[in-house]
mmCIF file of the N, C-alpha and C atoms, coordinates in Angstrom:
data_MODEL
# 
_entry.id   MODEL 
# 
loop_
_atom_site.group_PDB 
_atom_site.id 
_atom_site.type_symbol 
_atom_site.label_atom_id 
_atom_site.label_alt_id 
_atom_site.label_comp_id 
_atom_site.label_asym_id 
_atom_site.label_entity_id 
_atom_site.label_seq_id 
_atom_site.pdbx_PDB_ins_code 
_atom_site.Cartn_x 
_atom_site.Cartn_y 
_atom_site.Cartn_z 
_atom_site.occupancy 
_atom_site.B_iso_or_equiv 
_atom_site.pdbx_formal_charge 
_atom_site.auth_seq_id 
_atom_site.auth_comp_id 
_atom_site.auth_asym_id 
_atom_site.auth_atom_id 
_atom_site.pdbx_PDB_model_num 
ATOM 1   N N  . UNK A 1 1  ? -26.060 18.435 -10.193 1.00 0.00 ? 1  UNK A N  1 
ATOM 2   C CA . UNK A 1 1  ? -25.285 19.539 -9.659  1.00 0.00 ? 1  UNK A CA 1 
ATOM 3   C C  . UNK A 1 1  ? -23.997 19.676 -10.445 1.00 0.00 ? 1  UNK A C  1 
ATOM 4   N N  . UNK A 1 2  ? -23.611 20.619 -11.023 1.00 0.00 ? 2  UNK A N  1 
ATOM 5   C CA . UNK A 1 2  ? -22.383 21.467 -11.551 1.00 0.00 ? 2  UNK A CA 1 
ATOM 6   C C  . UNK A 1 2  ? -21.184 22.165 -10.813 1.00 0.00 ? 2  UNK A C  1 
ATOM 7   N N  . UNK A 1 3  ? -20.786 21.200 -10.784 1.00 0.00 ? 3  UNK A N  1 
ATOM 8   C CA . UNK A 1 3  ? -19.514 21.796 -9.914  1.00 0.00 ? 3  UNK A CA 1 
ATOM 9   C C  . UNK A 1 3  ? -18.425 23.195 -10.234 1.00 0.00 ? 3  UNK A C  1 
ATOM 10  N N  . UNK A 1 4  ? -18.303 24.079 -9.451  1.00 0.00 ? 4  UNK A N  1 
ATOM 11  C CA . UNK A 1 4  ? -17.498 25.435 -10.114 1.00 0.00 ? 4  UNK A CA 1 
ATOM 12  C C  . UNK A 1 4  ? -16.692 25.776 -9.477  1.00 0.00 ? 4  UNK A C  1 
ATOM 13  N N  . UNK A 1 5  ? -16.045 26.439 -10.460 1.00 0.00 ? 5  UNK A N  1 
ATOM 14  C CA . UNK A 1 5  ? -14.792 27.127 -9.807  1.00 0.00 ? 5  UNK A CA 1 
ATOM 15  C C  . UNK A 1 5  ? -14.629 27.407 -8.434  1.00 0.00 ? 5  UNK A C  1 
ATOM 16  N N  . UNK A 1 6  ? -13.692 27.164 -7.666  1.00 0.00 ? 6  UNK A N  1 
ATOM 17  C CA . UNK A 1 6  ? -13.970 28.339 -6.113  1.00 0.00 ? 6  UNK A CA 1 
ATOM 18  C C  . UNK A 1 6  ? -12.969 29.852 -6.011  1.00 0.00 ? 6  UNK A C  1 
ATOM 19  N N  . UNK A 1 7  ? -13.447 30.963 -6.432  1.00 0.00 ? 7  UNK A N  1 
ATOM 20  C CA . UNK A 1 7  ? -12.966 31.794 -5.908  1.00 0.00 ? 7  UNK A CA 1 
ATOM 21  C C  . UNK A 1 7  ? -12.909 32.193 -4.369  1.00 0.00 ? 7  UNK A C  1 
ATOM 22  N N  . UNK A 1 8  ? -11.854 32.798 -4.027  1.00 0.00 ? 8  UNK A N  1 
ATOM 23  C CA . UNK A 1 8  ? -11.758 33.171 -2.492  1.00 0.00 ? 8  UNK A CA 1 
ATOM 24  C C  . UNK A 1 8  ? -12.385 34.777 -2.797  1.00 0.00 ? 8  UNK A C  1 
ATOM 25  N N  . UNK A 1 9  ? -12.579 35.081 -1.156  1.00 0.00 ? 9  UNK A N  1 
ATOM 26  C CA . UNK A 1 9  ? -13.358 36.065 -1.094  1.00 0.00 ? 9  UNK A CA 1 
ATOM 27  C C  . UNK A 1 9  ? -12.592 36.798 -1.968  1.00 0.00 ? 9  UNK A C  1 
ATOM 28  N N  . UNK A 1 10 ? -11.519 37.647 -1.643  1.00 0.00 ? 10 UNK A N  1 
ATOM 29  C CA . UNK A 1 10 ? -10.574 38.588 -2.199  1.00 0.00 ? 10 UNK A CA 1 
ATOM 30  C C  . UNK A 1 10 ? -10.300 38.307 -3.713  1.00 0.00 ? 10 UNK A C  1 
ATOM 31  N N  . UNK A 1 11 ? -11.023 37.458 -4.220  1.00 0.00 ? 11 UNK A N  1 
ATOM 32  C CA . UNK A 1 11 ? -11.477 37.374 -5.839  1.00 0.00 ? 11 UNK A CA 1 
ATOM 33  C C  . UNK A 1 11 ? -10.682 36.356 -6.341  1.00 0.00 ? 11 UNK A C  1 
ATOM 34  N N  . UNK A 1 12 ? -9.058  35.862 -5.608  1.00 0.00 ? 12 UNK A N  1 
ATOM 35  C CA . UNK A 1 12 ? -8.644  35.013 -6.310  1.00 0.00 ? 12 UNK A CA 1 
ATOM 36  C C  . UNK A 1 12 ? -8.990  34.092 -6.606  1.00 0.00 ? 12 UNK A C  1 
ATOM 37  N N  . UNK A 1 13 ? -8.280  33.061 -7.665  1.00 0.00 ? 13 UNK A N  1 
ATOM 38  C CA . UNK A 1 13 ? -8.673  31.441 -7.915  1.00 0.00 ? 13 UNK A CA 1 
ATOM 39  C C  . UNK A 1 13 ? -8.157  30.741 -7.268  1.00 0.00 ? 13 UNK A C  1 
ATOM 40  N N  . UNK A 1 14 ? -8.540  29.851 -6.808  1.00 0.00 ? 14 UNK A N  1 
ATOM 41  C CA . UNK A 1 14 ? -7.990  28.815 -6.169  1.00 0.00 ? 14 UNK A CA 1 
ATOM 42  C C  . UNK A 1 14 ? -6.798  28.383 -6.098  1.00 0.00 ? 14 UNK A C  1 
ATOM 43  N N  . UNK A 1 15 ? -5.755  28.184 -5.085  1.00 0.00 ? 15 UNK A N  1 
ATOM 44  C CA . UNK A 1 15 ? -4.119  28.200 -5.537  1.00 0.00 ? 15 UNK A CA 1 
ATOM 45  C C  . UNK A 1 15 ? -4.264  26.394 -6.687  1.00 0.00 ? 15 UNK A C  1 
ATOM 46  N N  . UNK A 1 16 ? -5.178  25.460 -5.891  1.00 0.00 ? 16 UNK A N  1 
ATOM 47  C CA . UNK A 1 16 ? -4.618  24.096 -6.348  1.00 0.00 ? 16 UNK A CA 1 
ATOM 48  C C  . UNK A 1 16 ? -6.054  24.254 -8.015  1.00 0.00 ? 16 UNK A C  1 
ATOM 49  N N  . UNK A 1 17 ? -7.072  24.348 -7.778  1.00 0.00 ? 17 UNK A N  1 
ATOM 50  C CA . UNK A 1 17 ? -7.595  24.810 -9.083  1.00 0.00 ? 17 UNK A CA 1 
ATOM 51  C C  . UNK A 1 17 ? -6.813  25.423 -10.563 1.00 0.00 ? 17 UNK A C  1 
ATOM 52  N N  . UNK A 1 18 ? -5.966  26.747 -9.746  1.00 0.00 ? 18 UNK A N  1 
ATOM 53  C CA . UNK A 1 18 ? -5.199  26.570 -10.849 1.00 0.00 ? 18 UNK A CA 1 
ATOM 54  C C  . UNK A 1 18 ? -4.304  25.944 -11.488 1.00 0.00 ? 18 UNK A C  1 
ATOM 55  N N  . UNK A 1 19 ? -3.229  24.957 -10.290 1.00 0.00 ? 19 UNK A N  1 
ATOM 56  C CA . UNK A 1 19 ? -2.606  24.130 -10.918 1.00 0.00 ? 19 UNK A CA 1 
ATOM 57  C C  . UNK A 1 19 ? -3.254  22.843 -11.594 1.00 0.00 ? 19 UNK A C  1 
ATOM 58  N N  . UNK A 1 20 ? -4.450  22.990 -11.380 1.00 0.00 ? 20 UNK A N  1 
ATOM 59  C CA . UNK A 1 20 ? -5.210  21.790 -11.838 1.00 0.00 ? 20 UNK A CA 1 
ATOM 60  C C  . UNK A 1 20 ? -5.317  22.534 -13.568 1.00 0.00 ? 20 UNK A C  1 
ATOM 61  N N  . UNK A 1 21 ? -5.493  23.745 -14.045 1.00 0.00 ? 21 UNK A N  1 
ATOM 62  C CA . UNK A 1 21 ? -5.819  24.114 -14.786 1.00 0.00 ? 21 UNK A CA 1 
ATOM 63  C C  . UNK A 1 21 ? -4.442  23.842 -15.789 1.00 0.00 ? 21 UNK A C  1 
ATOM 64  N N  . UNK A 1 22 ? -3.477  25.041 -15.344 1.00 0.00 ? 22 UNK A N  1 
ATOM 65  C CA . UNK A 1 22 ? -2.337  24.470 -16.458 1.00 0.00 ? 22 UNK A CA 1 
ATOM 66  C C  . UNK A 1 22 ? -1.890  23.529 -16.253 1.00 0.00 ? 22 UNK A C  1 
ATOM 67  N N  . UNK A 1 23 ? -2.122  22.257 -15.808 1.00 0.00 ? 23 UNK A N  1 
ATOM 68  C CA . UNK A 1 23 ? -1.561  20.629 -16.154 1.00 0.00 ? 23 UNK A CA 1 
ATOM 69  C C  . UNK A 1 23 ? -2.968  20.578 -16.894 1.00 0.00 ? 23 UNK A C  1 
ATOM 70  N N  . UNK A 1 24 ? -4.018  21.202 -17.138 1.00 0.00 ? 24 UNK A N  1 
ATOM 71  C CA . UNK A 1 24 ? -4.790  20.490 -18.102 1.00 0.00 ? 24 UNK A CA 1 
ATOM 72  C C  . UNK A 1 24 ? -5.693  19.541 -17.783 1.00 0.00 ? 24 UNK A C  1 
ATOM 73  N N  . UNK A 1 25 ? -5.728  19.655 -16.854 1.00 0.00 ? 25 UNK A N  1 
ATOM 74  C CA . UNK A 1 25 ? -6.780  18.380 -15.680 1.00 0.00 ? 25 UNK A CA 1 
ATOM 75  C C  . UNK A 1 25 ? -7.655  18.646 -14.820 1.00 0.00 ? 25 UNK A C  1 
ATOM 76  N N  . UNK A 1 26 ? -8.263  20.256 -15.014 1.00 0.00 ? 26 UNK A N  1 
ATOM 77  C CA . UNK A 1 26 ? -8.967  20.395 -14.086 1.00 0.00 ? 26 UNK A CA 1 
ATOM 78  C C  . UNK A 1 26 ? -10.411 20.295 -14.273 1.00 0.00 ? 26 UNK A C  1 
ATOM 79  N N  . UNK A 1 27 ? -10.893 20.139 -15.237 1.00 0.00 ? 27 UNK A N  1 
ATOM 80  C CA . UNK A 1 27 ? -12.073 19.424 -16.299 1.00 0.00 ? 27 UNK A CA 1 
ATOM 81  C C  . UNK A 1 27 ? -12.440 17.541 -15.637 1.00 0.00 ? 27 UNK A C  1 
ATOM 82  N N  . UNK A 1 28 ? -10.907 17.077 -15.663 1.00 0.00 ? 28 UNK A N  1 
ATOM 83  C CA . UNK A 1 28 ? -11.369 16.049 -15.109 1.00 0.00 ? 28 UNK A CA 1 
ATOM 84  C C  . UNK A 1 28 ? -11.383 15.734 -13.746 1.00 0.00 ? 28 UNK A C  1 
ATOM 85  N N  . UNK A 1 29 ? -10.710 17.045 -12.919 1.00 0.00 ? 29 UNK A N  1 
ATOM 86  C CA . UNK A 1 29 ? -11.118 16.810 -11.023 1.00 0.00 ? 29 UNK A CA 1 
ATOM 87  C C  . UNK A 1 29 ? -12.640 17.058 -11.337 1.00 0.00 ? 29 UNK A C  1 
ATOM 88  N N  . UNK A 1 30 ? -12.848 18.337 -11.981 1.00 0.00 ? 30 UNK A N  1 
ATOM 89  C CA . UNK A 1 30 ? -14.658 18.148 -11.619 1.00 0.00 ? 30 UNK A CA 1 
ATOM 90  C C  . UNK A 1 30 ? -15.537 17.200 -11.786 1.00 0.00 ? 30 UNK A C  1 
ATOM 91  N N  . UNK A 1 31 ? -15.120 16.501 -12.940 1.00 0.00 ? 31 UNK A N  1 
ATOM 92  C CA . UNK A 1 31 ? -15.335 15.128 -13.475 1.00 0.00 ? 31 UNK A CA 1 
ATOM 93  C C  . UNK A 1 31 ? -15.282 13.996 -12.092 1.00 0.00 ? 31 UNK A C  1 
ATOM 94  N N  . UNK A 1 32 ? -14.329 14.006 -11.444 1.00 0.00 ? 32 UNK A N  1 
ATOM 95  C CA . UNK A 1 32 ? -14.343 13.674 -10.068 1.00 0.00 ? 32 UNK A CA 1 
ATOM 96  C C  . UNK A 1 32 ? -15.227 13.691 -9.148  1.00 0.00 ? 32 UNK A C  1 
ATOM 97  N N  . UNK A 1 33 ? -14.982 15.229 -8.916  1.00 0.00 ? 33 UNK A N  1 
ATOM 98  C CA . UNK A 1 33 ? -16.170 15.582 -7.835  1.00 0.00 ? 33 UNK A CA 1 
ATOM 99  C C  . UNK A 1 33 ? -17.110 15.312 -7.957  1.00 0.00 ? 33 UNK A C  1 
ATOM 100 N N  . UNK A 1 34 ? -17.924 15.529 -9.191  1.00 0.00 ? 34 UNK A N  1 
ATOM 101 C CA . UNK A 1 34 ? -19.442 15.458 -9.910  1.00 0.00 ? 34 UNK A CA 1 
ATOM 102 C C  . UNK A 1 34 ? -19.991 14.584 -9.705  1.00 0.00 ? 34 UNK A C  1 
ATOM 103 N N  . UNK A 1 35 ? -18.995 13.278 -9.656  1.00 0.00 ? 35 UNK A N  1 
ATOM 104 C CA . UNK A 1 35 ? -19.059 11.592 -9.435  1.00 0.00 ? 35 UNK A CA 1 
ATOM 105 C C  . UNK A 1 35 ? -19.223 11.090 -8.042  1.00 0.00 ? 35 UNK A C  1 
ATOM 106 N N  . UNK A 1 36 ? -18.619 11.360 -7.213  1.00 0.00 ? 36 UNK A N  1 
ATOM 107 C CA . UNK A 1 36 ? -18.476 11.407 -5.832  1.00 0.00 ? 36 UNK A CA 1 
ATOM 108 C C  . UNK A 1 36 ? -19.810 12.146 -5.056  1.00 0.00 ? 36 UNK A C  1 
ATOM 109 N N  . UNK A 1 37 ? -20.240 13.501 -5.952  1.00 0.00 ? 37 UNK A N  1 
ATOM 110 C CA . UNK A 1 37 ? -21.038 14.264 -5.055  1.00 0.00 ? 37 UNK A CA 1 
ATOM 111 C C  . UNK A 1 37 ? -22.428 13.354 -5.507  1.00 0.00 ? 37 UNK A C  1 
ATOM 112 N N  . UNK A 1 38 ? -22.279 13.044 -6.856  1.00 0.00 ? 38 UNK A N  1 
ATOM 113 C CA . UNK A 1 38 ? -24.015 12.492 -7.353  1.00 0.00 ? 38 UNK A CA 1 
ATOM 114 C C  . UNK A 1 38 ? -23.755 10.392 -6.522  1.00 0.00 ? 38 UNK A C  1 
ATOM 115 N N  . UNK A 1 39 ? -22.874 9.969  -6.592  1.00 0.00 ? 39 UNK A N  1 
ATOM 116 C CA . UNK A 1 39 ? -23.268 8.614  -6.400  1.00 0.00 ? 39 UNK A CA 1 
ATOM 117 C C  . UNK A 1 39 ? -22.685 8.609  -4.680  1.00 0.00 ? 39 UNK A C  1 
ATOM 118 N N  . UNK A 1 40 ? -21.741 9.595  -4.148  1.00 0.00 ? 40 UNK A N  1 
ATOM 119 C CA . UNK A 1 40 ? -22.031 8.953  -2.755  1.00 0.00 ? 40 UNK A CA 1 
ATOM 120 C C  . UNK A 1 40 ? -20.516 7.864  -2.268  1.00 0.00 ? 40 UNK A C  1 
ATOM 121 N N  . UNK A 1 41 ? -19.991 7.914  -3.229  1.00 0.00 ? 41 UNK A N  1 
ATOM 122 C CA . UNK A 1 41 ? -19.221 6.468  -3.078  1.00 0.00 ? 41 UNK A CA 1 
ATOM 123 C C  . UNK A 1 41 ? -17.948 6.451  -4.125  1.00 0.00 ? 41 UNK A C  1 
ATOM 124 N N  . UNK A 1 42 ? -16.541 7.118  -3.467  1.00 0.00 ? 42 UNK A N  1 
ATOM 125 C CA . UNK A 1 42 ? -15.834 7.242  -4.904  1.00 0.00 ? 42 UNK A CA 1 
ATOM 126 C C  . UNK A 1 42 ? -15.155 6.664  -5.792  1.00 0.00 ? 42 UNK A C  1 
ATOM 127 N N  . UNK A 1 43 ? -15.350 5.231  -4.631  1.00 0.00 ? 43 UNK A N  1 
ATOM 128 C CA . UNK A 1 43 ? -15.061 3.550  -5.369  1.00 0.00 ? 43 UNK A CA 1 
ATOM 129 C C  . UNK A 1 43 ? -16.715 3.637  -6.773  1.00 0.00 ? 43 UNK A C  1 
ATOM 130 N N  . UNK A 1 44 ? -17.583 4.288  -7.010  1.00 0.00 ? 44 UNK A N  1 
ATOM 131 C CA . UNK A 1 44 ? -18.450 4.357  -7.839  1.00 0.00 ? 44 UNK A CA 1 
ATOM 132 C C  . UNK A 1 44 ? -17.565 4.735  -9.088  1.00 0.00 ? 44 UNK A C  1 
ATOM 133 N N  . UNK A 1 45 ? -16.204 5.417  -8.614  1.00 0.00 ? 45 UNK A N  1 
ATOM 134 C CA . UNK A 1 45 ? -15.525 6.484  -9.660  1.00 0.00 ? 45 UNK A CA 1 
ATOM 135 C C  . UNK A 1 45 ? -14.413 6.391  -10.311 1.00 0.00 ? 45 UNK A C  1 
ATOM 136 N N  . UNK A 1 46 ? -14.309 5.154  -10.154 1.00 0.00 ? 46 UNK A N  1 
ATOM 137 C CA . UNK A 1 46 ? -12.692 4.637  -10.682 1.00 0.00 ? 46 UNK A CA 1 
ATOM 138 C C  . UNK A 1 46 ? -12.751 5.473  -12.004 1.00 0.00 ? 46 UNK A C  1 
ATOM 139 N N  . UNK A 1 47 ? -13.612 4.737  -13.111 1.00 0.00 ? 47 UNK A N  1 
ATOM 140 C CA . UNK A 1 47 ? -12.946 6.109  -14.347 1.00 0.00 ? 47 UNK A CA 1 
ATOM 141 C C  . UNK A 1 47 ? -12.692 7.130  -14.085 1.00 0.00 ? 47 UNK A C  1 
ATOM 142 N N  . UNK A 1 48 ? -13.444 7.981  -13.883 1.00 0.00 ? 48 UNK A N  1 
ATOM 143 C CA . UNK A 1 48 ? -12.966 9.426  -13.711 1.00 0.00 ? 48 UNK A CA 1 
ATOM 144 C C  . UNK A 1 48 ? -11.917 9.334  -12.560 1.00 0.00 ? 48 UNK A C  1 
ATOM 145 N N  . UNK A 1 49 ? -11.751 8.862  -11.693 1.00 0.00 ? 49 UNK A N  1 
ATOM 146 C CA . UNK A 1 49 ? -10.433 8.583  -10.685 1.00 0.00 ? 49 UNK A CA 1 
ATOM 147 C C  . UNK A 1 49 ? -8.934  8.432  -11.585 1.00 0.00 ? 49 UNK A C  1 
ATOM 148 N N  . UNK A 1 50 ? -9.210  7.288  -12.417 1.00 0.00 ? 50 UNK A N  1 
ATOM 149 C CA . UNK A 1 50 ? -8.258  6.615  -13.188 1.00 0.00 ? 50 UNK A CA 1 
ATOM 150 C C  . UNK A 1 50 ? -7.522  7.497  -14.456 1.00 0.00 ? 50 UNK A C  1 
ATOM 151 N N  . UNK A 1 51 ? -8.780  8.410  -15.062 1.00 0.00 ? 51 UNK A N  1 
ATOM 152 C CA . UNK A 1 51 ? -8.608  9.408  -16.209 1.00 0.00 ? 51 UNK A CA 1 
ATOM 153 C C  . UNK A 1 51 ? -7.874  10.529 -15.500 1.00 0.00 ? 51 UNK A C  1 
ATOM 154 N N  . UNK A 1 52 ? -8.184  11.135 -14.406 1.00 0.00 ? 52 UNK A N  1 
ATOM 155 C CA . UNK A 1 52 ? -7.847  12.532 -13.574 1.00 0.00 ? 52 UNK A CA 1 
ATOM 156 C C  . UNK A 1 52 ? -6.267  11.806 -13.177 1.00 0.00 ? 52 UNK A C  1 
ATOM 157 N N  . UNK A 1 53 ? -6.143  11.002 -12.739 1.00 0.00 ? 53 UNK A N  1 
ATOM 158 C CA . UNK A 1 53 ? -4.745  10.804 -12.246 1.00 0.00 ? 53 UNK A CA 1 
ATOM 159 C C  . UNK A 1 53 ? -3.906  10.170 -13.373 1.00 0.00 ? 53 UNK A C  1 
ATOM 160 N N  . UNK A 1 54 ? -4.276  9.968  -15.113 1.00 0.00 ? 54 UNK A N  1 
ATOM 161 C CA . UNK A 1 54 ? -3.721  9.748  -16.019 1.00 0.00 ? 54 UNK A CA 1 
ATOM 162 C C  . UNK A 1 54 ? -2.815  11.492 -16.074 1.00 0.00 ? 54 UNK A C  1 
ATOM 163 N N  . UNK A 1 55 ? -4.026  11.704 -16.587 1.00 0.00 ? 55 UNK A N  1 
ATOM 164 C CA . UNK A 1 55 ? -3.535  13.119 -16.692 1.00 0.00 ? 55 UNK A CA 1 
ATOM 165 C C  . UNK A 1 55 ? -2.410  14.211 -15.983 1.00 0.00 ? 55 UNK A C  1 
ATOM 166 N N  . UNK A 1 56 ? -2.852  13.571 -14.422 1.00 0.00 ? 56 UNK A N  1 
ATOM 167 C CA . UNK A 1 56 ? -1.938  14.063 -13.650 1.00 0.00 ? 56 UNK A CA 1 
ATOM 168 C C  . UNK A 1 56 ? -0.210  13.418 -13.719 1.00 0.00 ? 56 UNK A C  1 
ATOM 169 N N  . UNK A 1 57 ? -0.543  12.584 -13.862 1.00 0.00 ? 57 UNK A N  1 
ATOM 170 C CA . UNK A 1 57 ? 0.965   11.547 -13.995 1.00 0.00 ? 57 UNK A CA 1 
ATOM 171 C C  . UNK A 1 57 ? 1.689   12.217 -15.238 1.00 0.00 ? 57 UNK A C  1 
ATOM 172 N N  . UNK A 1 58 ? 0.546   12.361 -16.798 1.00 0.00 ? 58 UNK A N  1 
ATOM 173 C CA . UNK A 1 58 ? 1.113   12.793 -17.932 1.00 0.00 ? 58 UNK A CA 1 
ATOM 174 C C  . UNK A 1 58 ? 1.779   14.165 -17.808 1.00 0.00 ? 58 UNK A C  1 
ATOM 175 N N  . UNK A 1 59 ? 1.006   14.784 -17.322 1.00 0.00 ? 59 UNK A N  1 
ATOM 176 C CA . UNK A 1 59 ? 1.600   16.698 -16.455 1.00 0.00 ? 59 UNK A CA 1 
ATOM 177 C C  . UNK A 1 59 ? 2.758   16.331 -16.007 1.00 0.00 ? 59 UNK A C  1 
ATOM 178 N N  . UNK A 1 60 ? 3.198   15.917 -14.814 1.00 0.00 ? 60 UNK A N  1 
ATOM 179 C CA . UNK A 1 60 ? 4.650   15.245 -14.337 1.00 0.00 ? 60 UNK A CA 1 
ATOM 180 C C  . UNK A 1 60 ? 5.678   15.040 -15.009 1.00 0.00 ? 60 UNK A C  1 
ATOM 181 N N  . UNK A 1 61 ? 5.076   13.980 -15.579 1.00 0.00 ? 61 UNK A N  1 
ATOM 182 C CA . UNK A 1 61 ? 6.262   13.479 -17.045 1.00 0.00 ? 61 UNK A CA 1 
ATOM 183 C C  . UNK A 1 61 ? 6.751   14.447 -17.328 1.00 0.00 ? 61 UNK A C  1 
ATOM 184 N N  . UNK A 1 62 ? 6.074   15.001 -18.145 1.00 0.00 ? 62 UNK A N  1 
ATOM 185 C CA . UNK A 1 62 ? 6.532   16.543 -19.187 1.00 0.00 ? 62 UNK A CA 1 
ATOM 186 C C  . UNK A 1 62 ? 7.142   17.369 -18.303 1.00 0.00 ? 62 UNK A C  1 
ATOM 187 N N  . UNK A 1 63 ? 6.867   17.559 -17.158 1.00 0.00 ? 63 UNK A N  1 
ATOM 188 C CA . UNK A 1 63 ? 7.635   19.003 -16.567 1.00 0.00 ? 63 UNK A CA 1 
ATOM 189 C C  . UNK A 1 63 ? 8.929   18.187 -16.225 1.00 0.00 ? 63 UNK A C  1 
ATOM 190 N N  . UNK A 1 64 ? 8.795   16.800 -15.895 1.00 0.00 ? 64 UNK A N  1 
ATOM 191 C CA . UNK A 1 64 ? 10.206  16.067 -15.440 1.00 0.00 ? 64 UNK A CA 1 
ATOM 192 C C  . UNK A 1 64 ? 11.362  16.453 -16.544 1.00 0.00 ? 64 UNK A C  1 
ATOM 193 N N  . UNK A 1 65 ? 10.543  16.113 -17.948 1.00 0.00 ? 65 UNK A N  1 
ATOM 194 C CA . UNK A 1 65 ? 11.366  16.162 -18.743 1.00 0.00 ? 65 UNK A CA 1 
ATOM 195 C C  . UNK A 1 65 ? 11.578  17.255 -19.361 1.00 0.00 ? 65 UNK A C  1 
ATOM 196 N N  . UNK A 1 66 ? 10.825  18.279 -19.056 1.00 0.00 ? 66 UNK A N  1 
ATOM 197 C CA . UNK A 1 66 ? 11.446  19.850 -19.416 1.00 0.00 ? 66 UNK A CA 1 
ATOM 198 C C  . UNK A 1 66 ? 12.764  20.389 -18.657 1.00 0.00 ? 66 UNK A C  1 
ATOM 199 N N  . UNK A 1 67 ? 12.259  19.934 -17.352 1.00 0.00 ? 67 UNK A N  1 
ATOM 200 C CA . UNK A 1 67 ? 13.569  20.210 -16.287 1.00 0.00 ? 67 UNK A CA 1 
ATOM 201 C C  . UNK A 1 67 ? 15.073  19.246 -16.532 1.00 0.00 ? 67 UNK A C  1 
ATOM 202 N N  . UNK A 1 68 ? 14.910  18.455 -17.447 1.00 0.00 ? 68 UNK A N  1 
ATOM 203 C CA . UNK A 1 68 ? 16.136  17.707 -17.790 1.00 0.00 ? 68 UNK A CA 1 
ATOM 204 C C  . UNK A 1 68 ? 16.997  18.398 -18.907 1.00 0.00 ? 68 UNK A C  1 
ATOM 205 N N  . UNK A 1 69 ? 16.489  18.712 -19.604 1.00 0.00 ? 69 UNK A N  1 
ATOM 206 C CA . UNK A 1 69 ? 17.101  18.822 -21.007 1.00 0.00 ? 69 UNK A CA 1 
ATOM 207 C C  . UNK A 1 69 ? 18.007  20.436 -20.920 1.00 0.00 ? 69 UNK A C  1 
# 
């Protein structure tokens, strides 16, 4: 199973999908889900757990440090 986008009825994208998108990480939530939905168990999923919340942490950083300078 292929996990997709969720549009809402009224056509939009997803409010948190998209922030998943411009931090660049939303490749690896599905990566997530995909893991969780096929094995059942999301202790099965530490990589993709571990990679998705790299990413997310790395997104952070950068906006921390955009907002500083």
């Amino acid at each position: 199973m292929t996990v997709k986008p969720r549009i809402k009825a009224d056509g939009e994208e997803d409010r948190v999908e998209s922030m998943l998108k411009k931090a660049g990480c939303l490749e690896l939530h599905y990566k997530v889900q995909e893991c969780i939905n096929t094995t059942k168990d999301w202790r099965k999923c530490q990589g993709a757990v571990n990679d998705f919340k790299d990413c997310i942490t790395k997104y952070k950083k950068k906006m921390i440090a955009k907002l500083q300078r």
